[in-house]
N, C-alpha and C positions, 0 to 999 in steps of 0.2 A: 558561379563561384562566390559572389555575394554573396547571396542565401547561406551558403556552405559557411560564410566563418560568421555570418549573423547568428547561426547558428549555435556553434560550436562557445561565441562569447553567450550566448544567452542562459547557455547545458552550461558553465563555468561560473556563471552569476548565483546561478539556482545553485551548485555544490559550495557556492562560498558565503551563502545568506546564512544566519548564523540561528541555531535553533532556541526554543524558548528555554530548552535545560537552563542553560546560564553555566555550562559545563557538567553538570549531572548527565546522566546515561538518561536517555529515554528509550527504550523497549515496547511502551504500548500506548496507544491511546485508549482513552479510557470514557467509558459514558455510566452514569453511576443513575439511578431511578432510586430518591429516596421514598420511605414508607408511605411521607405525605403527598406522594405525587408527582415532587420538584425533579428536572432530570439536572444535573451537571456534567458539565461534557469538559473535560483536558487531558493533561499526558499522569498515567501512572509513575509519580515517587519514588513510591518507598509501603512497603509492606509491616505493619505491627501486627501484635501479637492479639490486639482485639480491637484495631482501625487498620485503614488504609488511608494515604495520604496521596493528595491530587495535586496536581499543578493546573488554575484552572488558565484556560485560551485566553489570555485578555493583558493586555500591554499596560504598567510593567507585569510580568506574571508575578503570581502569588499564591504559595502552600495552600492545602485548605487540607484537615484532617476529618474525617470520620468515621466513626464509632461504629462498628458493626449491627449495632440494634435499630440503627439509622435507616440500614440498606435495605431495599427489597431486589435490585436488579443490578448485574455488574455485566456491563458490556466490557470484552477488548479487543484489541484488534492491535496488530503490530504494525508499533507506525509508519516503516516502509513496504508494509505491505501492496502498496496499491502501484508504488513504483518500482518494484520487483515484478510483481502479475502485467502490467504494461513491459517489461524490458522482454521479459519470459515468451511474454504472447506475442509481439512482435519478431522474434528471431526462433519462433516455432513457425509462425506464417509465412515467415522469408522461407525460410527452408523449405516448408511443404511447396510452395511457389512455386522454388526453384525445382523440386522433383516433379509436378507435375510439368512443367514448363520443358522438363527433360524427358520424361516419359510422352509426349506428346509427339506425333510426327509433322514434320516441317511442312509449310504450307507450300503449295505448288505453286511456282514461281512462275509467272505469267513477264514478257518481255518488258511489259511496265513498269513492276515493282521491281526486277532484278536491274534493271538498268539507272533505275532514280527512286532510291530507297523512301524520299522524302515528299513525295508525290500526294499520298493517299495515308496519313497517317492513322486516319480513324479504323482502318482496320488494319493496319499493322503497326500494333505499341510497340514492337522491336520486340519480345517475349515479356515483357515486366509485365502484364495485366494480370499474370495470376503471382506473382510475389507481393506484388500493389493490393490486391484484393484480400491475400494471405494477409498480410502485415495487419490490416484495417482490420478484417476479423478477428484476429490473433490476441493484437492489444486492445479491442474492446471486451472481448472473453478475458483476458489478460485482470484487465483493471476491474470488470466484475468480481470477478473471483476473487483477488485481493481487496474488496472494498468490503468481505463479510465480515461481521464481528461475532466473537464468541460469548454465548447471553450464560451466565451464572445465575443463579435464581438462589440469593441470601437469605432471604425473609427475615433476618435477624439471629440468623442460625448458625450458632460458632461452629459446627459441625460443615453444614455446607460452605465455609468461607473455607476452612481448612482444604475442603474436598478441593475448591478451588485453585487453591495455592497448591494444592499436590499435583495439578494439571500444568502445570506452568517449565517450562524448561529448567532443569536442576540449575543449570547456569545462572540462568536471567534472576532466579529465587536468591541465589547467594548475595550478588549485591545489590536487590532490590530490601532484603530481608531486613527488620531492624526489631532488635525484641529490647532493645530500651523502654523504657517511658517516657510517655510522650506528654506533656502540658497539655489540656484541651482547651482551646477558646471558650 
């Protein structure tokens, strides 16, 4: 029962850590490969009309803009991605668990284990070995798959940054989008 609310405060800490937005929306995390080599790695901004703007990982955070003749390589990857693909794949392994666990027939109850359930645990988990094994697969497929990023390949090319931006969810575009002008460092 301990475990159970260590728990539950621990899942209540982590949704109440406050992210590095600073109240901005963040949608992606972003890994950027400029021309020269240098990679940058934070949360996608804010989209211009011939830069993009980063928020880079580093306390306190801080904007960082660049220029699209900068770029050769734009990774993203949405930033709850990896805790969706973990929630997902663990309650797809529960489930399968539970129907193999149901489609299986009952073991033959020998006077031993019907009478002192708690005798011989090691072969009898009570049925949970294959939702336990489900879960463990589930959410490590889970969190793979949510851990891939999507590589855009700029080279400095207003055309494939564009291409890029038209890949992106109509929504996430509207208010990530800024066609002001922007200062450059």
């Amino acid at each position: 029962m301990k475990v159970k609310i260590l728990l539950l405060w621990v899942l209540i800490i982590i949704t109440l850590i406050p992210s590095y937005g600073q109240g901005k929306k963040i949608f992606y995390s972003a890994k950027i490969e400029l021309q020269n080599g240098d990679i940058v790695k934070g949360y996608l901004i804010a989209l211009h009309d011939s830069s993009i703007q980063i928020q880079l990982k580093v306390r306190p955070p801080e904007d960082t803009l660049f220029t699209i003749d900068r770029i050769k390589i734009i990774s993203l990857r949405r930033r709850n991605a990896i805790d969706v693909g973990l929630l997902a794949g663990i309650g797809t392994g529960l489930v399968i668990g539970i129907a193999i666990n149901a489609a299986k027939p009952p073991p033959p109850c020998s006077d031993l284990l019907c009478t002192n359930v708690f005798v011989d645990v090691s072969t009898n988990l009570f049925g949970l070995e294959a939702p336990l094994i489900g879960m463990a697969v589930g959410g490590a497929l889970g969190m793979a798959i949510g851990s891939a990023h999507n590589d855009f390949v700029i080279h400095g090319d207003f055309g494939l940054y564009q291409n890029m931006i038209d890949s992106l969810p109509p929504r996430h575009i509207k208010k990530l989008r800024m066609n002001e002008g922007v200062k450059l460092n």
